[in-house]
Structures are given as C-alpha cells and as structure tokens.
N, C-alpha and C positions, 0 to 999 in steps of 0.2 A: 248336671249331666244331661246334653241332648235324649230324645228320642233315639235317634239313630245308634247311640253308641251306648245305650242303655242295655245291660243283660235281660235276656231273655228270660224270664220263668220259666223254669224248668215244671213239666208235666206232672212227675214225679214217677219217671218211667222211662231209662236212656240207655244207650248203650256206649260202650267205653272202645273207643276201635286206634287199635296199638297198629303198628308198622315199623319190626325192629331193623333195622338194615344192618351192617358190618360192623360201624361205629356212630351207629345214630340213633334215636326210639322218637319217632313220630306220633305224634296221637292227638285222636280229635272227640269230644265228649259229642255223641247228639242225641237230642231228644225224639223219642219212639213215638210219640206221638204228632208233632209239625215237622218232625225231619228237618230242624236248622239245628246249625253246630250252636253249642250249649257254652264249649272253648274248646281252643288248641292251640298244640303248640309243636315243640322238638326241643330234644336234647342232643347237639352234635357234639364230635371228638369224645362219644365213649369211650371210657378207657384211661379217659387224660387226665392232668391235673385241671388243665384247662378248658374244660368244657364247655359248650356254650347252652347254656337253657336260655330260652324264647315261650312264652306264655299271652293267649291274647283272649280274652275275655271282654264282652262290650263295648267291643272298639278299642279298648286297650290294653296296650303290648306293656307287657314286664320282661326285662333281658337281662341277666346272672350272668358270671364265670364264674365256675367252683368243680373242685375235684368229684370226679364222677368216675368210681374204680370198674364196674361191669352195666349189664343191662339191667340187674336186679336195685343193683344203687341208682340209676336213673329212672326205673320206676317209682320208687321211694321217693324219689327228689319230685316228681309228677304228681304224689298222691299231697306230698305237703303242701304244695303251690296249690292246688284245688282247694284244701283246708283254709289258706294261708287268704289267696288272692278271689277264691271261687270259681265256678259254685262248689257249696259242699258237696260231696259225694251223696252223703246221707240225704241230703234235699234231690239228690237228682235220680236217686233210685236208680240206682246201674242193677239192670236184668241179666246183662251178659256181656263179656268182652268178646270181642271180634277181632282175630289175627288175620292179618295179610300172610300167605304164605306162597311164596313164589311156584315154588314144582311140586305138584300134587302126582304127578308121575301118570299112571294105570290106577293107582291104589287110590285116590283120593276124587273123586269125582264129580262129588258130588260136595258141598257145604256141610261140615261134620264136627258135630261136638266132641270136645277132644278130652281124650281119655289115653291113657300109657301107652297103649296099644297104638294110637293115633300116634302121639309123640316117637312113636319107634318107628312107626311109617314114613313121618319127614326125616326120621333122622337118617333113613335106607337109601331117600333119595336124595342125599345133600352131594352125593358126585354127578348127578345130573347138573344142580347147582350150588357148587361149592362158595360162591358167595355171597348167597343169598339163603338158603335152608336151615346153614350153622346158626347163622345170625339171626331167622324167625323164630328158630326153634328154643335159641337162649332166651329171648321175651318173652315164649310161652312159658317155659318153664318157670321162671322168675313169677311171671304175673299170677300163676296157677298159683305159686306161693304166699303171695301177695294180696290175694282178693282169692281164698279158697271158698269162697259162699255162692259164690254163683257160679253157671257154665261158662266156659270158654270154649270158642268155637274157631275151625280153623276156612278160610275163604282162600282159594288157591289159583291164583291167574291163570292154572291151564284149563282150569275144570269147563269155561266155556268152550274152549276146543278137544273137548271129550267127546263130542256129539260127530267129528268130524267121519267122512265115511274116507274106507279103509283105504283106500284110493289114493287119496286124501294125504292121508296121516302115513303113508306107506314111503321107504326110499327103496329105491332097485338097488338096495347091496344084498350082500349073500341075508338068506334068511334065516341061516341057523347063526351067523355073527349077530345079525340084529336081534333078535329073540336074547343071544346071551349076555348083550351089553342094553338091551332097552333101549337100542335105538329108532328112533321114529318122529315123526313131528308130533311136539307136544303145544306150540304156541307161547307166547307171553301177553303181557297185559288184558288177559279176559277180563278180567274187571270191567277195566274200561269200555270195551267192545260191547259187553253184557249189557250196560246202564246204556249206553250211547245209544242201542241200536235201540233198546224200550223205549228212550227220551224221545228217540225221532220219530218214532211211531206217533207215542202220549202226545206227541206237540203237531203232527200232521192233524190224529184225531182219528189214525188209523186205526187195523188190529195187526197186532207184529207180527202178527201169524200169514198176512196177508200180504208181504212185502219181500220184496227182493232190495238189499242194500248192501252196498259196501264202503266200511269206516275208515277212515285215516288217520289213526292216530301219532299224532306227530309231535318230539318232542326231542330232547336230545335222545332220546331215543326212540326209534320210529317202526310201527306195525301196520299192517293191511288185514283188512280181516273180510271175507265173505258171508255173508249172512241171508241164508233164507227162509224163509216163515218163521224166525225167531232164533235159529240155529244154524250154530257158526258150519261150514261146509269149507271154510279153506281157511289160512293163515299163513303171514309171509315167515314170521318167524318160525323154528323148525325144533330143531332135539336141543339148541339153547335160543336167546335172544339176540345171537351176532347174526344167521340169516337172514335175506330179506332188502330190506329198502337201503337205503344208503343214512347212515346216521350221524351223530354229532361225532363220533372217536369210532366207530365201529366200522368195517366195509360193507356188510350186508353182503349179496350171491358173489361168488368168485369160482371159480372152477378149481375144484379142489388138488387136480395137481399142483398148484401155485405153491399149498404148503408143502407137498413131496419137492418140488424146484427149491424151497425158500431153504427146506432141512438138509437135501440131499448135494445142490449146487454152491447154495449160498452161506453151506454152515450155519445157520442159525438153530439154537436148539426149540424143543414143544413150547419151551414155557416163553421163548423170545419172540417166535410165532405166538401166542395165545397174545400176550403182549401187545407185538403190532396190529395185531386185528381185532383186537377189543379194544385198545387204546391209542393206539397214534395211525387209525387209518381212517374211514370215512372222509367227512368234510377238513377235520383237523387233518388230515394225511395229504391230503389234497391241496390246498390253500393255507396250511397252519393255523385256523381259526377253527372251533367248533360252535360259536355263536351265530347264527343267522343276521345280528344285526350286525356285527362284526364282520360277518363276510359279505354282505347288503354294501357296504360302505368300503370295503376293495375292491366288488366291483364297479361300485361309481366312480372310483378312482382311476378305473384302466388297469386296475387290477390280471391280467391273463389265468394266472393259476386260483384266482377265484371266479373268475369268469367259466372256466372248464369245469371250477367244483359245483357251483350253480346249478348246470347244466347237466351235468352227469345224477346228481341230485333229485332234478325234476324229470327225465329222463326214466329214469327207475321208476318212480310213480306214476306216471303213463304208464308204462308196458305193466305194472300191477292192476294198474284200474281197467285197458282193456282185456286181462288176461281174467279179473275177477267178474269180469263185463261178460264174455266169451262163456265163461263157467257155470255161471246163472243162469244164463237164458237171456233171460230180461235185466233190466236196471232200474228201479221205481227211486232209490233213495242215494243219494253219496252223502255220506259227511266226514265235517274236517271236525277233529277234537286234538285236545291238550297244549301246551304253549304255542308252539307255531302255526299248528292247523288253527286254535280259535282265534292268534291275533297277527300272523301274516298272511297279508292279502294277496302279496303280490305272488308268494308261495300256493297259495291258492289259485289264483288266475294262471300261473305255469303248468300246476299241474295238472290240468284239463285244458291245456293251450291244444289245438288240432281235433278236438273229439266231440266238435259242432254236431258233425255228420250222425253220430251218437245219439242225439241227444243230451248233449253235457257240456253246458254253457254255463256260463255267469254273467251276473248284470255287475257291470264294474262302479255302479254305485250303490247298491248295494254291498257288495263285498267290501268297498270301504268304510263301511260305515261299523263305526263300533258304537255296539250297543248290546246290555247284560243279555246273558238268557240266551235259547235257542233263538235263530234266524233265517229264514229264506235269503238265500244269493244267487237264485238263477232268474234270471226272466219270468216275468208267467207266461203260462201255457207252455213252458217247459216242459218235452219229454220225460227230462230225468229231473227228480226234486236235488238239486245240491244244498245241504243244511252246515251250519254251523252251529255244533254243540257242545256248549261245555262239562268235563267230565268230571265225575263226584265219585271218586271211587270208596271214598267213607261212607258215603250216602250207600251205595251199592254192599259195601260190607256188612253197615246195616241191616237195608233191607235182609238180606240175605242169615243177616244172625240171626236177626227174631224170627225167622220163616224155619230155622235149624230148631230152635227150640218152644 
C-alpha cells in the first residue's frame, strides 16, 4: 500500500458527522485533532432492497448492494463496514456525532446538543422543510439509539443567517400572517458560507472580523451570501431554498403572481406548481439540461435555448453580486465555492463579466488553472480579492461539534 492511499491514524479522538437526506445517510468519520477525514462514505436508496453502500477508507473505495429497510438499518450497515473495513470506532474514539440539520427555524440558532426537547424543535419546524427535517430527524433519532454514550449534536444551515438584521430577514407581507406562519428569510447552506468565508479570511491571513466578502456558492444548487466582519448580513435564499439565483431544477426570484397566474389561469394545482419550481424550472426548464457541462456543450453547439439559459444564469449572479456590493459598502473578498464555483471557469469569468469598474476582475490565467486548496483569480493589486475555495462542510460540522460540547 502507497503512502498516499495509506489510512490515516487516527488521534484517538474524532467525530462521527451523519447527513441523513430523504433516502440517503451520508457520513464522514474525522479526526479532532488534524481535521482529515478518517473515512466516508453513503448509503443511497434507503428504504430499498437495493441500496447502494459506498465506503472509502485510505484511498479505498468498497461498494455493496443490499436491503437497507430505514435510516436506523443503514446506520447499522455504517457501524459494521467501520468494524468490518475501518477504522475501528473503538480506535478512533468518536467524542460526538454531528447532525446536519437543514431548518433550525428562530428555535435553533445556535450549534446544540440534542436532547428530546431539541428533537421536538426540528420536528416543529419540518413544514418549513418538509424534505429535509423528516429525514434529519430520522438519523438523529436512530443514531441517538445507536451510539447512546456519547453527545449528539445538532448543526443547522440556517443558523449562520440568524445574525441577519431585521431588514434583512424581513418580507413586506402582512405582519400578523408572517408572525403566524414564520414567514421570513431563513437562508440555506450556512454551512458552507460559515467555513468559506473563515477559510478566506485563514488563507488571506486576515481577521474575518475585518472583512467585507460575498460567497458564491454554486452547485446544483446555488446561494449568495453577504458577509461582514464575520457575520452573514444578507442571503439570496429566503423562507425555503427555491429563492434566489437561478439553479440546476429550481427558478430562483420570480414575481410571485406567476404562481397565482399558474393556479388561477393555468389550472395547475400547489403541489404542480411546487413541482415545476423546484424541479423542472431553472437551467433544466430552460434548455432541458441541469448539468453545467451539459449545457456548456449546447451551447457550443448553437444550441439558442441553452444559449439564453447561460445567460439568464450569469445574469442573476451579477445583479446579486452588485446588489451584495451596494449592501456592504465596500467589497474586500468574493468567492466561488462548491462544484461549479470551485471548477467552472468560465462560470466564474461570466459572472463578474462588466464589474472592471468595481473593482472585480479575474486573471484568466489564473482562473484556469486547477489546482487543490484555496486560490487567488484576480490580478494583483486588485481592488477586490476574488478567491476560490473549496467547501468542507464536515470539517465545519466538526469544528462546530466539538465547540457545542
């Protein structure tokens, strides 16, 4: 066995960080102390006979199908492969697991070890999000069962946009409907926004407290986040994750008559409309592709209706970045993170295409260039720093657990 693809020694001191989805449980083992993944893996198609377990330890991947009946059997199936493949549990000293947990609501705001009372607060807010809350809440409970010796702790993507001012986080509807439905901008992926915006700090060499930055995180699903001296001040997503940018299946802003037009003119019922705008709108609604390289390569073809998705695409991300530009004051930091922001360039180069004047350029060789780890892509003596970083939202769960307990 190389170096490279040799397991890691574990510290003897790690945290165990779950991420249940609808029909999936993701998880990645890392050590507390160097903060590299120890292993990971998923288990998709919960539920199924045919599920798929993925397991990668030291450079190497082991890949199962076998009947995996809930999320408590595929934790089960997680703890044996760690026995089975490594590392032992018992060698890697797990201190605490770490839930990902989509909507933290008002209630959750903060990183919190989870106790019944905890469990009955995500379980309140699972109609904020009904397809993501059910489904955390089943791994936590299972895992609580599973591994009762240590804390489990819960990490909630909105909780960085908790800090947001009232402003902010405010919609001009009636105020006594929003109070009795909790509606308000709550944000999605703080995670990522959280870690991203420290990393760019840690890797300038700055103090984040010192910085005015706005992130991009882009991926099939895609967020804008404000950030200043450390705390997020705006977010593109809003009361769920369909506002905002234009995304792989999602539309992002729309004037919301469209759905009164779509229900009232077009017939179409709530759940047809929820439908088309979480799932057959954005770039897929547009061109039929939700892939970036897939739509990359309609338009080289003379593609027109990916040509216009392109565009309408990078479009939307301008008018975020100068409206987050405009909000701040100033601009010291941009970065691109998660699949597209860390490895399309050209995505990159569009959307700060016209915003010279700004301050906010790229060097187009740099940006092409791929290579691991944070990166500089602007010019020197750049205005504004544009970073490419890539995002570790385990790592951040992490941090974030052992700072809970």
């Amino acid at each position: 066995m190389t170096d490279q693809h040799r397991p890691i020694e574990p510290s003897g001191r790690s945290v165990l960080v779950l991420n249940s989805g609808s029909s999936s449980l993701k998880y990645q083992l890392v050590d507390a102390e160097t903060e590299q993944a120890l292993a990971a893996g998923i288990v998709e198609k919960v539920g199924e006979d045919d599920a798929n377990v993925r397991h990668e330890v030291g450079g190497e991947r082991t890949e199962r199908t076998l009947a995996v009946a809930d999320h408590a059997a595929a934790l089960e199936v997680v703890l044996g492969l760690f026995e089975e493949l490594g590392p032992p549990l018992a060698d890697a000293g797990i201190v605490a697991v770490g839930h990902r947990v989509v909507h933290g609501g008002t209630r959750l705001v903060e990183t919190t070890v989870i106790d019944d009372a905890v469990e009955a607060d995500i379980e309140a807010l699972s109609p904020l999000a009904p397809l993501h809350n059910p489904a955390n809440l089943t791994g936590i409970r299972g895992a609580r069962r599973l591994l009762p010796d240590v804390p489990h702790v819960a990490v909630c993507d909105t909780a960085f946009f908790a800090t947001l001012p009232d402003a902010a986080a405010t919609y001009a509807l009636n105020a006594e409907v929003a109070r009795a439905h909790q509606v308000r901008r709550y944000g999605a992926h703080g995670t990522s926004h959280r870690y991203v915006s420290r990393e760019a700090a840690a890797f300038l060499g700055r103090d984040v407290a010192d910085l005015h930055q706005i992130v991009l995180h882009l991926g099939n699903g895609a967020s804008a986040s404000a950030v200043r001296d450390g705390r997020a001040i705006d977010t593109s997503m809003g009361l769920t994750p369909l506002e905002g940018l234009v995304m792989g299946t999602r539309s992002g802003d729309l004037d919301p008559a469209i759905v009164i037009h779509l229900h009232r003119n077009g017939g179409l019922s709530v759940d047809e409309i929820d439908d088309l705008l979480n799932r057959r709108s954005g770039v897929k609604g547009l061109a039929g592709v939700s892939d970036m390289r897939e739509l990359r390569a309609l338009v080289d073809a003379g593609d027109e209706d990916a040509r216009l998705a392109l565009e309408v695409y990078l479009l939307r991300l301008r008018k975020y970045v100068g409206a987050y530009h405009a909000e701040l004051g100033r601009l010291d930091v941009l970065t691109f993170t998660a699949g597209i922001g860390e490895n399309d360039a050209a995505i990159r180069a569009g959307a700060v295409a016209g915003l010279e004047g700004w301050g906010i350029e790229i060097d187009a060789e740099r940006n092409a260039a791929r290579t691991p780890g944070p990166r500089v892509i602007s010019p020197d003596g750049a205005r504004v720093t544009v970073l490419v970083v890539p995002t570790n939202e385990e790592l951040e769960i992490t941090r974030q657990t052992l700072a809970a307990i």
